[in-house]
N, C-alpha and C positions, 0 to 999 in steps of 0.2 A: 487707218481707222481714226475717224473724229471724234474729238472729247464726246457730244451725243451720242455718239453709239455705243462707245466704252459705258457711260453712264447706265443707259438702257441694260445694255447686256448685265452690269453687274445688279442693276434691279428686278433683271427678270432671271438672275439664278438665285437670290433671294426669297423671288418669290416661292410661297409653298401652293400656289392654287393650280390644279389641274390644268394643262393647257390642251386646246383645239385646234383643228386646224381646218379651214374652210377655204376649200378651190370653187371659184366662180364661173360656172363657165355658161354660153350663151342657153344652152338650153336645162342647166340643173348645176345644184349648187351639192359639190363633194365634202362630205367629212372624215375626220378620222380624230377619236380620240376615245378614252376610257369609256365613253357612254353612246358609241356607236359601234354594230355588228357590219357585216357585210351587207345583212338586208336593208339597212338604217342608214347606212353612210349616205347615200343619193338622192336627194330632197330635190323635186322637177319643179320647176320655173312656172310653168304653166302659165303665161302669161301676165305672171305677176311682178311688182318690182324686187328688184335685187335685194336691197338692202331689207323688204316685207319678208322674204321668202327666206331669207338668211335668221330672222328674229324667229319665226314661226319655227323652223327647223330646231333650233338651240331648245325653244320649249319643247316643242316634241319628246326631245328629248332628255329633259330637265337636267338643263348644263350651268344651271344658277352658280355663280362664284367661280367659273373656269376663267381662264385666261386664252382669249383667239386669233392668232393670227390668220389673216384674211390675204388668198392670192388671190391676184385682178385678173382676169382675161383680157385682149388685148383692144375689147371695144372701150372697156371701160376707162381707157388710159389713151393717151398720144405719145409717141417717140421721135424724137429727133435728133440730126447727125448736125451740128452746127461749130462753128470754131472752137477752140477753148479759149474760153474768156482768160484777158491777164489780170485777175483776181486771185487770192490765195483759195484751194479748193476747202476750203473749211466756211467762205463766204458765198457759194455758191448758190444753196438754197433759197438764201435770200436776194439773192441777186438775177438769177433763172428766172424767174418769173416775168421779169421787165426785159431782160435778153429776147425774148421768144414772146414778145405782146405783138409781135407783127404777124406773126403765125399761127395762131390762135385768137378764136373770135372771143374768149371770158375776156374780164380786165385783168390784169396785174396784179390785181389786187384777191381775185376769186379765185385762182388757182396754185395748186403748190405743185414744187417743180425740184428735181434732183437730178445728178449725173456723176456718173464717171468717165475716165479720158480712154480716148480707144487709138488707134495706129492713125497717124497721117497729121497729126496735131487738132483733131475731133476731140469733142466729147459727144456721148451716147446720154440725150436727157429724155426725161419721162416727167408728164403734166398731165395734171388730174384735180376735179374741180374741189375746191376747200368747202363748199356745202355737203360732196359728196361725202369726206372723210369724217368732218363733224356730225350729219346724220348715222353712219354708224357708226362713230362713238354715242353719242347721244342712244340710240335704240339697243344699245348692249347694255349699257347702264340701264336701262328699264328693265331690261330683264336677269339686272344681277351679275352681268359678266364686266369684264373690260377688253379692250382690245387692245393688243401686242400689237404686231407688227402689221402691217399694209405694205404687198409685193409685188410689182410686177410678174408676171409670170415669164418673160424674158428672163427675170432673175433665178429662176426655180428649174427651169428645164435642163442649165448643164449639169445639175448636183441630180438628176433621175440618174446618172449612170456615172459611179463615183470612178473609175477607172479613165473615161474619157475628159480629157481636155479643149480639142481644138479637135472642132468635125463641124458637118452642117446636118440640117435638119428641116423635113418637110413635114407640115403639121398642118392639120384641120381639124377646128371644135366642132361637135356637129350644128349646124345653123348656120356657118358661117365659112370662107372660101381658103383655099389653098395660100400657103405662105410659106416663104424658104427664109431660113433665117440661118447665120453662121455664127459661131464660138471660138473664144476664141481666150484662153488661160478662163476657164468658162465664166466669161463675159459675153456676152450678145456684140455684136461689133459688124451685122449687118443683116438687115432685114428686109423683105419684098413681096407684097401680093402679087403672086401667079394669075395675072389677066387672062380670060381665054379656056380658063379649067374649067369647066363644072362637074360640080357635083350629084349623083357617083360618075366615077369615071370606072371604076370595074360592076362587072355586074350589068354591063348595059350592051343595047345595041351597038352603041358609040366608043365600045373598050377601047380596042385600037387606033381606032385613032387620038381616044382621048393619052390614053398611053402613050403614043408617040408625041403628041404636044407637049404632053409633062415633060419629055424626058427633053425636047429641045429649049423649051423653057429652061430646065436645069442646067443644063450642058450650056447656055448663053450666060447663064448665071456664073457657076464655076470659072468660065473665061474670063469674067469681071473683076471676080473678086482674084483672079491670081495676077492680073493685070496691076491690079490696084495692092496686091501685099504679095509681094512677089520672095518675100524671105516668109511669107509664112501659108504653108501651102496645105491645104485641106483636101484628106484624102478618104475622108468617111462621110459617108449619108445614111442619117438614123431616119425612119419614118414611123408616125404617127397619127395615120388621118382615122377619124371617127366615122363610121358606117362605111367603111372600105377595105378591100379584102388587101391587108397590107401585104400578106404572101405576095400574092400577086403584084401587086404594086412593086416588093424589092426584084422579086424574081427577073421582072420589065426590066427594069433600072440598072439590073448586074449586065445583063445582056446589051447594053445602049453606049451606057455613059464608063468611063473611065477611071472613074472612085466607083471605091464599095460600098453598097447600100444592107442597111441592115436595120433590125427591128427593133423600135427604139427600147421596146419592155416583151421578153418573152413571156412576161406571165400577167398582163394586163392592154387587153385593149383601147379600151377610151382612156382619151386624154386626160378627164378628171383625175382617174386610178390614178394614172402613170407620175400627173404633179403630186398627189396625195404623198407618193414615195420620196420623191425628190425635196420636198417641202420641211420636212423632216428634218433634213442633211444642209439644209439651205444656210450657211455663216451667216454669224453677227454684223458682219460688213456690208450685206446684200441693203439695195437701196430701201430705206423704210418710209413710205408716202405719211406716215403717221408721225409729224417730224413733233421736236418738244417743244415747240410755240404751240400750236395746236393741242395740245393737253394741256388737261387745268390746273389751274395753279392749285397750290395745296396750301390752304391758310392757318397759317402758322396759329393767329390770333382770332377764334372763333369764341363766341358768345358759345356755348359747350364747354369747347377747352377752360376758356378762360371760370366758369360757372366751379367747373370742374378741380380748378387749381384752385381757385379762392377753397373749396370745402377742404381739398388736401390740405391747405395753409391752415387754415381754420382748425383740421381737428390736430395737426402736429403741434399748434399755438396750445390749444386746450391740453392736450398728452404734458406737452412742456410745464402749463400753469399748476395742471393737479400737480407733476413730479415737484415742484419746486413749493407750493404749498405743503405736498408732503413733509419736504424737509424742512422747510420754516416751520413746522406742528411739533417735529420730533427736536429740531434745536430748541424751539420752547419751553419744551418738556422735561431736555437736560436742563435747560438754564433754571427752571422753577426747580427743578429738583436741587443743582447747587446751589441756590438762595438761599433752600430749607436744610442744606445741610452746613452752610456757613451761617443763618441765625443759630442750628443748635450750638454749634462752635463757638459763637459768642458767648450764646448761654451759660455753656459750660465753663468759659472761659471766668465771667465775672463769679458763676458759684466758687472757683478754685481762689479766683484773686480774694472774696470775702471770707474763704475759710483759712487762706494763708496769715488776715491780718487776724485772727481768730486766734491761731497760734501764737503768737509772738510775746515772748516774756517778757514782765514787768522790768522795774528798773533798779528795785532790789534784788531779783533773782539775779539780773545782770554782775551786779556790784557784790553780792555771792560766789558769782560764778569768777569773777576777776577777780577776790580776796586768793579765793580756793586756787586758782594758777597760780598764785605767786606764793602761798604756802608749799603748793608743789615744788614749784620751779627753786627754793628754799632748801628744801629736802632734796632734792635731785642736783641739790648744788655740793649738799652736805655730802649725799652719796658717793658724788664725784670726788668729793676733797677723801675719803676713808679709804674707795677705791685705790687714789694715789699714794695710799702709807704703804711703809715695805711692811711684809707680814710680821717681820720680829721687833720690830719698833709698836706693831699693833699690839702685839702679846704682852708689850712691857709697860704701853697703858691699860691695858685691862688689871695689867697685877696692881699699881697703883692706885686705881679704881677700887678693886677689890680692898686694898689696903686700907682705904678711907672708908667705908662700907664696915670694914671688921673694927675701927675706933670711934664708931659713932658713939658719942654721950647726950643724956639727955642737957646737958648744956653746950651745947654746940651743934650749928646749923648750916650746912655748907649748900648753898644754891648757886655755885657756879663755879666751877676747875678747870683751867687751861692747862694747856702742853703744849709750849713751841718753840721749835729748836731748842729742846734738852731741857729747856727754863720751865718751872710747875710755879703756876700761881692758883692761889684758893684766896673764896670770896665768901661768907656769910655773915651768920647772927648768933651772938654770945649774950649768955646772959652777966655776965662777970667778968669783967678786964683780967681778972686773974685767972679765971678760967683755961686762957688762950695758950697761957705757958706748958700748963698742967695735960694740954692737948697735945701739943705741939710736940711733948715731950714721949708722950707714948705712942709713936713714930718708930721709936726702938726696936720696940715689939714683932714691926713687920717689915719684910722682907724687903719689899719694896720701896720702904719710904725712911731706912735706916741709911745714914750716913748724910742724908740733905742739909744742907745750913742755908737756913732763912734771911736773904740781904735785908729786905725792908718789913717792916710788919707797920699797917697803916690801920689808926681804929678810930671812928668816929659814929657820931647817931644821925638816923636819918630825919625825916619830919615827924615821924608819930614816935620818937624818943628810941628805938633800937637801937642796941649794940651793933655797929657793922665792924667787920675787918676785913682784908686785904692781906695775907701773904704771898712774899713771893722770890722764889729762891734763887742761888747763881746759877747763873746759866753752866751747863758741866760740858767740861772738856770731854772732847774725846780722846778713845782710849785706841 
């Protein structure tokens, strides 16, 4: 199988459109497909041309949109047994047509041309005019279809009887004459018009002897081909002639010749029926007249297409612009929105800074407020220093305290009393130098301040003329 036909094949299981299938034969063109019965299948020629009679038939039947593969009958085509070209067979088709310009009256150029290789170092090719296959292509496409494959009918005949391989076969379309043809791995691999036959040969005056000429016709045939393929020996004859009574025909033939003859369709007479079956079964490899040069190109870049991709582009551009407008509206939206929430922020920020400098105390409260620390810090020094006395040391200047307190006179003024380390010194205001002795001396009296001896007594006046003195006694041992 060539890259083309692999290709074909996989486009034509692809495809979803109903397929047809149309046997041509000289006197009426056969169908079979979803839109044909048995009374409908058989559309007559009647004088008209093939390819006319084949477009008319499809409408009949309105097969718009199907898919047809078309078998040829064997007027419609030429066959020939010629060397095998030493060419790779994949460059065949193109190259058949100029092999075989001696042989045929079209040009080289008018005709398309295929083969396969058969026994003897042959190939089996088949020519068929390039106007014929582009008129029907051209006339299916008018009425909506397309055409699959284009077959010889060589190629369709071994697949009517899926069992058989290698047999021969006599065969008559009606219209046209007797032919022996042989199979062979069911390929065609040898074909011959029976000169001398006419048609009917049963049924007539002339049975017998028409009878007997077939059968020596055949029986000369047989001796050829076993001559000519002597490893491959053919021992079956199917028959198939149209308006002939084939019973009779095998019946003849069993009784003559030396292979078995037999009937090529028990349950179909004419040859149309019988391709109709076989057609069906026919592989993807079987030769296709309908080669892929000859179908159209398919344009990739159509004013359509292209019309069509621009609106695609066009409205995914616009999808795109709104989306992205969208979002530019809605970031804008944030963004004004944090502007107005960073002006309030500011706002707020200068009311707080103006009401802070609102607050801030003057520079006497300041100078207030530093006096009063260190009045504190003063007293929290003091407290500290009272904290560190031993408790009975504390009790013994409170008595002392108390003792001055219980000899106050009105001539005598004491504004200041130390105690440290054991030594009492006293500070005030006398009215009377004599006074002081007179003080000093009722000391006695109390508990506390009985037995002290005074080292220095200092008296002098200050500016505004006061009596000041100063006592202050020895420092006492301890005990």
């Amino acid at each position: 199988m060539n890259i083309d036909e692999l290709k074909k094949k996989i486009a034509i299981k692809r495809s979803a459109s109903p397929k047809i299938y149309a046997v041509i034969q000289p006197d009426a063109i056969y169908f079979s497909g979803p839109q044909f019965d048995a009374d409908s299948s058989q559309y007559p020629l009647e004088g008209r041309e093939v390819v006319q009679a084949l477009i008319e038939g499809l409408k009949q039947a309105e097969c718009k949109g199907s898919l047809v593969d078309v078998t040829l009958n064997a007027s419609l085509y030429q066959s020939f047994q010629i060397d095998k070209p030493n060419i790779p067979e994949s460059e065949w088709p193109a190259a058949l047509p100029f092999l075989l310009k001696d042989q045929v009256r079209d040009k080289a150029t008018d005709i398309v041309a295929d083969a396969y290789e058969v026994p003897n170092n042959k190939v089996q090719a088949y020519v068929v005019t390039k106007a014929f296959i582009l008129e029907l292509h051209q006339q299916l496409t008018t009425v909506g279809c397309s055409l699959g494959r284009v077959l010889p009918e060589q190629e369709v005949w071994p697949h009517c009887d899926s069992e058989l391989t290698h047999f021969l076969l006599l065969q008559r379309s009606a219209g046209s004459g007797f032919k022996l043809e042989a199979f062979h791995d069911k390929r065609c691999i040898f074909q011959r018009t029976l000169r001398g036959i006419e048609a009917p040969i049963t049924d007539s005056p002339s049975e017998i002897l028409q009878l007997e000429g077939l059968a020596l016709e055949l029986q000369r045939s047989t001796d050829y081909l076993s001559s000519q393929n002597r490893q491959k020996s053919l021992h079956v004859l199917k028959v198939c002639c149209d308006e002939e009574n084939n019973h009779k025909i095998v019946q003849t033939l069993n009784g003559s010749l030396s292979i078995k003859a037999s009937l090529m369709s028990e349950h179909f007479a004419l040859s149309g029926d019988v391709l109709l079956t076989g057609v069906e079964h026919t592989p993807d490899y079987a030769l296709n007249l309908f080669q892929e040069h000859l179908k159209p190109t398919k344009d990739l870049f159509t004013l359509n297409k292209i019309v069509s991709t621009c609106g695609v582009i066009a409205l995914l551009m616009s999808a795109w612009f709104a989306y992205e407008q969208f979002q530019l509206s809605q970031l804008q939206q944030r963004l004004s929105n944090d502007k107005a929430i960073y002006a309030r922020l500011v706002q707020e920020r200068k009311t707080l800074e103006e009401k802070a400098k609102s607050h801030k105390p003057s520079a006497d409260k300041i100078a207030q407020v530093a006096d009063t620390k260190k009045q504190i810090d003063k007293l929290q020094f003091s407290l500290d220093a009272l904290q560190s006395v031993e408790p009975s040391r504390l009790q013994s200047y409170a008595g002392v305290l108390e003792g001055f307190a219980d000899i106050t006179t009105n001539t005598i003024s004491i504004n200041q009393i130390s105690i440290s380390g054991g030594q009492l010194s006293v500070q005030g205001f006398a009215q009377e130098a004599s006074d002081i002795p007179a003080w000093v001396e009722s000391f006695k009296e109390e508990f506390h301040l009985v037995g002290r001896t005074f080292e220095k007594l200092h008296i002098s006046r200050d500016g505004q003329g006061h009596l000041v003195f100063r006592l202050s006694t020895k420092k006492e041992s301890k005990r």
